[in-house]
C-alpha positions as CSV (number, residue, x, y, z in Angstrom):
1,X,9.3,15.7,-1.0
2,X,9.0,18.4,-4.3
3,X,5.9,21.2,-4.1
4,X,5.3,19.2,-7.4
5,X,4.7,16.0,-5.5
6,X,2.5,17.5,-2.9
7,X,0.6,19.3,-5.8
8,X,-0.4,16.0,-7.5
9,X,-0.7,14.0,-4.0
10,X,-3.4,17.1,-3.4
11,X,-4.9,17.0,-7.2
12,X,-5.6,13.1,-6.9
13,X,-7.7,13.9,-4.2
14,X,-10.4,15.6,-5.9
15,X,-9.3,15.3,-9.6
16,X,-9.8,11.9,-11.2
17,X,-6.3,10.8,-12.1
18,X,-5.3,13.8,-10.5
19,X,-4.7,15.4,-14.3
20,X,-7.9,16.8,-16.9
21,X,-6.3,15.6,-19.4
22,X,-4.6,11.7,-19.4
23,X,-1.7,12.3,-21.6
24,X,-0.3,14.9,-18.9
25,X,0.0,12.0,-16.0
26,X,3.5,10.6,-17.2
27,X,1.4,7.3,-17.6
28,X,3.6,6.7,-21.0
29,X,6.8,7.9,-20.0
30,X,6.6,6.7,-16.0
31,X,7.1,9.1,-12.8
32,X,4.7,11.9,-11.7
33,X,3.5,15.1,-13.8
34,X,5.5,18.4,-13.0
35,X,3.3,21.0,-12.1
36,X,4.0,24.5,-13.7
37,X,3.6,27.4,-12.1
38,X,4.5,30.0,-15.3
39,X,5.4,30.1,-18.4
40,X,8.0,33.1,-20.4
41,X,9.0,32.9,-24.1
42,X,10.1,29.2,-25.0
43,X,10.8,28.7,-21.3
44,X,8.2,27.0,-18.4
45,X,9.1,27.3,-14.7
46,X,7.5,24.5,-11.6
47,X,6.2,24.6,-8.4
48,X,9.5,24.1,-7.3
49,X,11.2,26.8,-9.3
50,X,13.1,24.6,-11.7
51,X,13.2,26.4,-15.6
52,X,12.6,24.3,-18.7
53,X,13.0,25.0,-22.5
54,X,9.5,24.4,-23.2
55,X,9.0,22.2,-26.6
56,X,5.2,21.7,-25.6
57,X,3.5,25.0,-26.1
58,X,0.2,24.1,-24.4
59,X,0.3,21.0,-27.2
60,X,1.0,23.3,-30.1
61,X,-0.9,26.9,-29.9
62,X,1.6,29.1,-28.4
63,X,3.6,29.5,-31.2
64,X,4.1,32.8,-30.1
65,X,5.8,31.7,-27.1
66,X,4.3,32.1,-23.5
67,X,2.9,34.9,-21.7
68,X,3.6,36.9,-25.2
69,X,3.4,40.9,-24.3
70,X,0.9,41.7,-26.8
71,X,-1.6,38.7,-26.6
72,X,-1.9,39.2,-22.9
73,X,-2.8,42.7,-22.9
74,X,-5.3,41.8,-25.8
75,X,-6.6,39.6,-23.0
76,X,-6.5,42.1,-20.5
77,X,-8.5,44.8,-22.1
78,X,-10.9,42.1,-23.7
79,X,-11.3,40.8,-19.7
80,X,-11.9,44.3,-18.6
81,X,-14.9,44.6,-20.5
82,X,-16.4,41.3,-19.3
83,X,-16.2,37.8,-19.7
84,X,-18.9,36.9,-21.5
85,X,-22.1,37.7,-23.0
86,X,-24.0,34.9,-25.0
87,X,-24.6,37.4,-27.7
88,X,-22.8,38.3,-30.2
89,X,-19.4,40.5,-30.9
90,X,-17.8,42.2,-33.3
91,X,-14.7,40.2,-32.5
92,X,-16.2,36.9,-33.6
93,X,-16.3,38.6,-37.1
94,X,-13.0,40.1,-37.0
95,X,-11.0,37.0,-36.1
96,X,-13.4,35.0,-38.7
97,X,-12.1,37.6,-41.4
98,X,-8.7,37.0,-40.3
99,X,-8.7,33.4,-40.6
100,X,-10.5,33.5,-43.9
101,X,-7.8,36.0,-45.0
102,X,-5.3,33.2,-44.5
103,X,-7.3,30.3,-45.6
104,X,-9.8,30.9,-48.7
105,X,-11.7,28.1,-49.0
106,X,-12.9,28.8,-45.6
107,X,-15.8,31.3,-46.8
108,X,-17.7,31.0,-43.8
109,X,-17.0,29.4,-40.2
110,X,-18.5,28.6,-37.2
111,X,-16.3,29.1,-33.8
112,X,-16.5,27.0,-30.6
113,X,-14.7,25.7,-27.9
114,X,-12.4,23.1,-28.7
115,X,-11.3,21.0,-31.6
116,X,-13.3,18.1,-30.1
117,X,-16.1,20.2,-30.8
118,X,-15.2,21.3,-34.3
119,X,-14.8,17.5,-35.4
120,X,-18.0,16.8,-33.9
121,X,-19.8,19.4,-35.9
122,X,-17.8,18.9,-39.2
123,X,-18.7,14.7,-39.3
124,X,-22.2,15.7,-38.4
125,X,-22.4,18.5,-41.0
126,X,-20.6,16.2,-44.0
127,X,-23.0,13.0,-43.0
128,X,-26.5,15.4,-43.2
129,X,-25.0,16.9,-46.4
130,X,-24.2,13.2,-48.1
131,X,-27.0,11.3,-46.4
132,X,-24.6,8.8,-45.2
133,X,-23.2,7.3,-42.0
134,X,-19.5,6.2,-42.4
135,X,-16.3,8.1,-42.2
136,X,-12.4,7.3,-42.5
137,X,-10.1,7.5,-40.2
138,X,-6.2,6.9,-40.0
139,X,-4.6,4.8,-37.8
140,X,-3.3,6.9,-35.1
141,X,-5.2,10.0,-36.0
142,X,-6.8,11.9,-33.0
143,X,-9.5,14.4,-33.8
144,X,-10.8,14.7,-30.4
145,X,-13.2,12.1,-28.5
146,X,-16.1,11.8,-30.6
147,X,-17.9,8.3,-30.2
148,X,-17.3,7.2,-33.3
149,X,-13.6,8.6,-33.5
150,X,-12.2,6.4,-30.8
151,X,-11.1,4.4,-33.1
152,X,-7.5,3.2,-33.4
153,X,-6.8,6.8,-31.7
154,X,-3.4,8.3,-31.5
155,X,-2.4,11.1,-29.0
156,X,-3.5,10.0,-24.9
157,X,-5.1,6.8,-26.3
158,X,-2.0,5.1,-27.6
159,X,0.5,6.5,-25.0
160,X,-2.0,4.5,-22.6
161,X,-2.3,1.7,-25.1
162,X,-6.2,1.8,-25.5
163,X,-6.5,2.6,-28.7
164,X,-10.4,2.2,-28.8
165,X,-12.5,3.3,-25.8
166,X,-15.2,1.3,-23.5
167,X,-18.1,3.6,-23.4
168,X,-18.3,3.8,-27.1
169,X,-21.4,2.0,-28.9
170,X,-20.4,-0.7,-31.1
171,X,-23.2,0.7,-33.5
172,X,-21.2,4.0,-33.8
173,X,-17.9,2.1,-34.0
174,X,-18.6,0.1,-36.9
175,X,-19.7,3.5,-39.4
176,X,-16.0,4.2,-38.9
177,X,-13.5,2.7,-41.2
178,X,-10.2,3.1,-40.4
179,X,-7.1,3.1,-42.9
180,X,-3.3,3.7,-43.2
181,X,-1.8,6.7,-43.1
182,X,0.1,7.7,-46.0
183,X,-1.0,4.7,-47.9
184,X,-3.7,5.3,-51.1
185,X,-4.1,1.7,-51.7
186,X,-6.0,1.3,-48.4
187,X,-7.9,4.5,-48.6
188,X,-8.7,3.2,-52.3
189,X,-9.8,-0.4,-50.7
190,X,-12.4,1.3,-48.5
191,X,-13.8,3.0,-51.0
192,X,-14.3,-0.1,-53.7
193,X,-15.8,-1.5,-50.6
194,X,-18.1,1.6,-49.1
195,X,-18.1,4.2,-51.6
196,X,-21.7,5.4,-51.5
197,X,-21.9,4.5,-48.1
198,X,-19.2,7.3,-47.0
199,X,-19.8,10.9,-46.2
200,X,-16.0,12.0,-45.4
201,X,-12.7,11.4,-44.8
202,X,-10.8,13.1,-41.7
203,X,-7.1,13.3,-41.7
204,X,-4.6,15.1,-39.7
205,X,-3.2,16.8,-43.1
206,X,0.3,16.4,-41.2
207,X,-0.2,13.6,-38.6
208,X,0.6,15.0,-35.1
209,X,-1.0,12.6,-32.7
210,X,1.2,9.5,-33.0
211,X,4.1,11.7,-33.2
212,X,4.9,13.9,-36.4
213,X,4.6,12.2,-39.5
214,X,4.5,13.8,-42.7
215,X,2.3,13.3,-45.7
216,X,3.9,11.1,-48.5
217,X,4.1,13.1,-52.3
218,X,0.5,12.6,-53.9
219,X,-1.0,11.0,-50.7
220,X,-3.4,13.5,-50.0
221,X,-4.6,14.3,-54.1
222,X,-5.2,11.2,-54.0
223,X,-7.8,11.6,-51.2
224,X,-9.2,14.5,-52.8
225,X,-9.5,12.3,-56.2
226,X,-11.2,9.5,-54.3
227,X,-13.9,12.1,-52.3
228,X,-14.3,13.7,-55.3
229,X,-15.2,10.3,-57.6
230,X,-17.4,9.2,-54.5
231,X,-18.8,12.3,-53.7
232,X,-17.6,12.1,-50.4
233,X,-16.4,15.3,-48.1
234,X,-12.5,15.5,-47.6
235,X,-11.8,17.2,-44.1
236,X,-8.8,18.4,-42.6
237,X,-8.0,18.5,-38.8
238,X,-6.0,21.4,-38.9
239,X,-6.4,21.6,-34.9
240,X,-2.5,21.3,-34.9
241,X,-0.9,22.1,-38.4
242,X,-3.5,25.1,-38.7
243,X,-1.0,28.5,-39.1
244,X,1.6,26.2,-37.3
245,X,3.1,24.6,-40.5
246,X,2.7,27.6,-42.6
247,X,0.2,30.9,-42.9
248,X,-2.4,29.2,-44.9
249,X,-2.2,26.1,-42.7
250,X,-1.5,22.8,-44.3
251,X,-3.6,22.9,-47.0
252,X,-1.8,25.9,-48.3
253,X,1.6,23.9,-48.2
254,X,0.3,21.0,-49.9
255,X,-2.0,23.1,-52.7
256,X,-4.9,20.8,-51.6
257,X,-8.4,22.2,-50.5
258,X,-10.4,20.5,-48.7
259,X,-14.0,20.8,-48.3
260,X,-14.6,21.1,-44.3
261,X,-11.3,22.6,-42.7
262,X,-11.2,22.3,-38.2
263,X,-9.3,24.1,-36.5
264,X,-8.0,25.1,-32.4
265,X,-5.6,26.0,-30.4
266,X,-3.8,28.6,-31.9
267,X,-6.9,30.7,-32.8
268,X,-7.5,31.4,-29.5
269,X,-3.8,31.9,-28.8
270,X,-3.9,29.0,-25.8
271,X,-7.2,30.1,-24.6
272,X,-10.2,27.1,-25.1
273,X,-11.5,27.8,-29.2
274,X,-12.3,25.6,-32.4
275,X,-13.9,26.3,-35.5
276,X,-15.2,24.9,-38.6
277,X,-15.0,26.3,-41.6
278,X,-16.2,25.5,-45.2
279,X,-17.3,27.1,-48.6
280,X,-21.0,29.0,-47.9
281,X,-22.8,26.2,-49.3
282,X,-21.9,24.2,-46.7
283,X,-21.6,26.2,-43.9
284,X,-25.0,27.4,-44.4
285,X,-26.6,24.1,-43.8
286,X,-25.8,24.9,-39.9
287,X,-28.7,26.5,-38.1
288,X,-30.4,29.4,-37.8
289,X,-30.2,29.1,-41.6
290,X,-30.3,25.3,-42.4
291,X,-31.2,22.3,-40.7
292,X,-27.5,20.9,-39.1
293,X,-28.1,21.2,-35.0
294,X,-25.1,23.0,-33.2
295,X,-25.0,25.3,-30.7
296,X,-22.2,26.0,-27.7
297,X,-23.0,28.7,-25.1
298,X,-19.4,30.0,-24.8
299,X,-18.3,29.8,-28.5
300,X,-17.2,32.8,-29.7
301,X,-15.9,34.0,-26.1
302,X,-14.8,37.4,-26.8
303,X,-11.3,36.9,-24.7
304,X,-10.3,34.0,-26.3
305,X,-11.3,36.1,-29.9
306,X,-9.1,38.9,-28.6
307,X,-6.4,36.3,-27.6
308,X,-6.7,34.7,-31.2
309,X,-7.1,37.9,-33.0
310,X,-4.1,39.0,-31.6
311,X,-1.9,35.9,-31.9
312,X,-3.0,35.6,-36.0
313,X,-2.2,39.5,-36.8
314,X,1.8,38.7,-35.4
315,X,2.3,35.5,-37.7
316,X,2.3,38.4,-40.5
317,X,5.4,39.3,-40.0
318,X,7.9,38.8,-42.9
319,X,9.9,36.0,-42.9
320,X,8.2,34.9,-39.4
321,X,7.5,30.8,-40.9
322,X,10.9,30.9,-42.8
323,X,12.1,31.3,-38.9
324,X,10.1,29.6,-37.2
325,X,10.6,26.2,-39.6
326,X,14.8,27.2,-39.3
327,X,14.6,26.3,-36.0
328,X,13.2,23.3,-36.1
329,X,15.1,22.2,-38.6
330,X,18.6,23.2,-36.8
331,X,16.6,21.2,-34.1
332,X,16.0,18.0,-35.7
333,X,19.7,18.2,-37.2
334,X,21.7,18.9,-34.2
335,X,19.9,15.9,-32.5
336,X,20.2,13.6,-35.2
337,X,24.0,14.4,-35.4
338,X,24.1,14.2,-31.7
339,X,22.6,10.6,-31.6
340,X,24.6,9.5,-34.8
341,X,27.8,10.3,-33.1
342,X,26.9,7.5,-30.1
343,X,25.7,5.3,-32.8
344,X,22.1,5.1,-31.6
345,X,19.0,4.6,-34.2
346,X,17.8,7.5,-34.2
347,X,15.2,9.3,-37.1
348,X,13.6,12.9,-36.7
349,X,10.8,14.6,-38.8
350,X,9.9,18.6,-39.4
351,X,7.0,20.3,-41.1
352,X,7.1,24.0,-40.4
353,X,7.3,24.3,-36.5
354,X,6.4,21.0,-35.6
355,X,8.6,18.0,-35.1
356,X,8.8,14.6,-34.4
357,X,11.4,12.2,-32.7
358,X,11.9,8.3,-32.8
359,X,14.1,6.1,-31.8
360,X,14.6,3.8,-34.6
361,X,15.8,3.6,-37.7
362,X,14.5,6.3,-40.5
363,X,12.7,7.4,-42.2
364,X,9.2,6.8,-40.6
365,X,6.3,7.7,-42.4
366,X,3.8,5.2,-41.2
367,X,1.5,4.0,-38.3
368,X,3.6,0.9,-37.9
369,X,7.1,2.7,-37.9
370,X,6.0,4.7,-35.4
371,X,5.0,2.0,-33.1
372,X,8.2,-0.2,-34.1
373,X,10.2,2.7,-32.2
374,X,12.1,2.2,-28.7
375,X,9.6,3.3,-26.5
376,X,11.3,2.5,-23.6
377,X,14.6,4.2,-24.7
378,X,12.5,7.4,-25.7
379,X,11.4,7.3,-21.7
380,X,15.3,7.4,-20.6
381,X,15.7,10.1,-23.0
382,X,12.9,12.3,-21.7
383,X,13.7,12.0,-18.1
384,X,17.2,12.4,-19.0
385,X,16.3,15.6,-20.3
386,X,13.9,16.6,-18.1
387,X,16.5,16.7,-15.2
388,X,18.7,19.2,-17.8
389,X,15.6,21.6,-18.0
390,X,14.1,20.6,-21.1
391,X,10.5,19.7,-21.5
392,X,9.0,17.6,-24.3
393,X,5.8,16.1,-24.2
394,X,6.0,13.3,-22.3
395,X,4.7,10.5,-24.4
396,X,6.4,9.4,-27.7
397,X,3.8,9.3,-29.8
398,X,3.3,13.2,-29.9
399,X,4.7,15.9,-32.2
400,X,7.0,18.9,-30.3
401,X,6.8,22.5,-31.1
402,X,9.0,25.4,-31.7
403,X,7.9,28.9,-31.0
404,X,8.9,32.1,-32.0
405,X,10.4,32.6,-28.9
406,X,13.2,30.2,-28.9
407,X,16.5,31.5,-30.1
408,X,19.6,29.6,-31.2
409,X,21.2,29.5,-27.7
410,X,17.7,27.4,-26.9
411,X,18.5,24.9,-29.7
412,X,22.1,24.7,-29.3
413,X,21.6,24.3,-25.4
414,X,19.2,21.8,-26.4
415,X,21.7,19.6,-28.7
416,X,24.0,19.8,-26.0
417,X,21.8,18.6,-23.3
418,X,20.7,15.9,-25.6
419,X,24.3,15.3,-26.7
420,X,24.8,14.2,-22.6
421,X,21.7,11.8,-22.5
422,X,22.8,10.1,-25.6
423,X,26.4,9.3,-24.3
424,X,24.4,7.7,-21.0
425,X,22.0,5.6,-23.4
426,X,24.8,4.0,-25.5
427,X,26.6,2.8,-22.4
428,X,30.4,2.6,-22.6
């Protein structure tokens, strides 16, 4: 019996599913979860001392890499001088500057504690500016667990197949309209049908929660045309491309600005943060100065400012995105070659550090290419390579990420490992 085994045999005891988080259980891949124990560069080690080239990253902030030198002593002063306050800091402002630095259509934000929270407060902020109810959604698009966002979810929901949630009103359910991904015509649909009934459309700018999926050319101008016709608010869930796919987030690759912006993980650099953020006008309908209820008592904690603070002033660096996106690429490639030369269908995607992988046949760029893939061979292939110490998340309907940390001799061990697990899935 593994330490790991006794660790989640202990955990189900007192923790419901014995994980806080379902997509952690192995539920879509089979087996039990692996409990870690640390974490170093690109690289996570278990309870049982096993090391693993870590393409996780705590689901996308540590971009960085783990237990980075400079981010943890950040957190270590910031500790020293206490954990919290519920007043506030001076680091709120600096980390709000250093965002808005990167990202200028974010005038003003608002910080809390997770992106669940931040897409809570942007819907609620675009439906009391519009005075309307409904919202688009994509299919497979996760932007937290809202109500009235459990709808055709990606990320935990599909790799459990429940897409939509019990517990959720049908009365919320029905102000959300749901379309497809990288397909204006259905956007355009909802809108003949709804238009001055919708306040907003959410979009992962680069989908991340049923795996990586790139934006079509023109699919996301012709949101902004549609919100703009309708008067509707355009907002990106940047929780995962945010300073991941390039310094200004995703908008700033695509040249699109959106109205409301959310963001997470890697502006607290792995520690629990969101935000919103908006032009003024908008941001200044929240309270104390307008009307928009939201409040959080830990937002703005000043060790996860410190942590994020830190984390943003590194991804300065010259050349550090041309890097990190080099690697994934060389990634994606080598894998692609690998499965090509065992004849297996076999399709990758990259934007920035993030990447995506499918078994089937390419390219795939929407919700029903994704779910078309070989789930079943995707599960072989992640246990195959979990038993050659590489980690990647372990459903297939979520993106991977590269860090800073990796080097070639990662990738290239990687490719090889991979190289092994293909030869075993096309049989003889």
């Amino acid at each position: 019996m593994t330490a790991s085994h006794r660790a989640f045999m202990r955990a189900r005891s007192v923790i419901a599913g014995g994980v806080n988080s379902p997509v952690r259980a192995f539920k879509g891949v089979g087996g039990e979860p692996i409990f870690m124990q640390r974490g170093e560069g690109a690289y996570l080690f278990d309870v049982d001392g096993r090391r693993y080239i870590d393409y996780v990253g705590a689901w996308g902030p540590l971009v960085l890499g783990h237990a980075d030198p400079d981010v943890t002593r950040a957190v270590a002063d910031a500790a020293a001088r206490g954990l919290a306050f519920g007043t506030p800091t001076e680091a709120e402002t600096e980390l709000a500057l250093e965002v808005r630095a990167l990202m200028p259509g974010l005038e003003k934000l608002r910080f809390v504690s997770s992106g669940t929270e931040a897409t809570m407060t942007a819907l609620r902020l675009a439906r009391a500016v519009t005075g309307r109810d409904k919202v688009i959604k994509f299919e497979g698009g996760y932007h937290g667990h809202p109500d009235s966002l459990l709808v055709k979810a990606g990320s935990g929901a599909l790799t459990l197949g429940v897409p939509t949630s019990p517990g959720v009103p049908a009365a919320l359910a029905a102000h959300t309209l749901v379309a497809r991904f990288n397909d204006p015509d259905s956007v355009g649909a909802l809108f003949d049908r709804h238009g001055h009934e919708i306040a907003a459309v959410i979009v992962e700018p680069v989908a991340g929660n049923m795996n990586c999926v790139p934006p079509v050319a023109g699919f996301h101008e012709h949101l902004r045309a549609l919100c703009d016709q309708y008067g509707a608010l355009l907002i990106f869930d940047e929780v995962m491309t945010g300073f991941r796919v390039a310094p200004g987030g995703a908008q700033a690759l695509l040249g699109i600005r959106p109205d409301l912006t959310t963001l997470g993980k890697i502006i607290g650099g792995g520690l629990p943060v969101g935000a919103v953020g908006g032009p003024a006008a908008l941001m200044d309908q929240l309270l104390p100065d307008g009307p928009v209820f939201q409040a959080g008592t830990n937002s703005g904690n000043p060790v996860a400012m410190a942590a994020g603070l830190a984390t943003l002033k590194k991804l300065k660096a010259p050349g550090f995105y041309e890097t990190l996106s080099q690697r994934a690429t060389d990634l994606t490639t080598g894998l692609s070659q690998a499965a090509a030369r065992h004849g297996l269908a076999y399709a990758t995607n990259a934007v920035g550090g993030m990447f995506g992988l499918f078994f089937a046949e390419g390219p795939v760029r929407y919700y029903e290419d994704v779910m078309g893939a070989d789930v079943d061979r995707f599960r072989s292939f992640f246990h195959g390579l979990l038993g050659l110490g590489v980690y990647l998340a372990p459903s297939a309907y979520e993106a991977g990420f590269v860090s800073a940390a990796h080097t070639q001799a990662d990738i290239k061990a990687t490719v090889a490992a991979a190289e092994q697990v293909f030869s075993r899935l096309a049989g003889p």
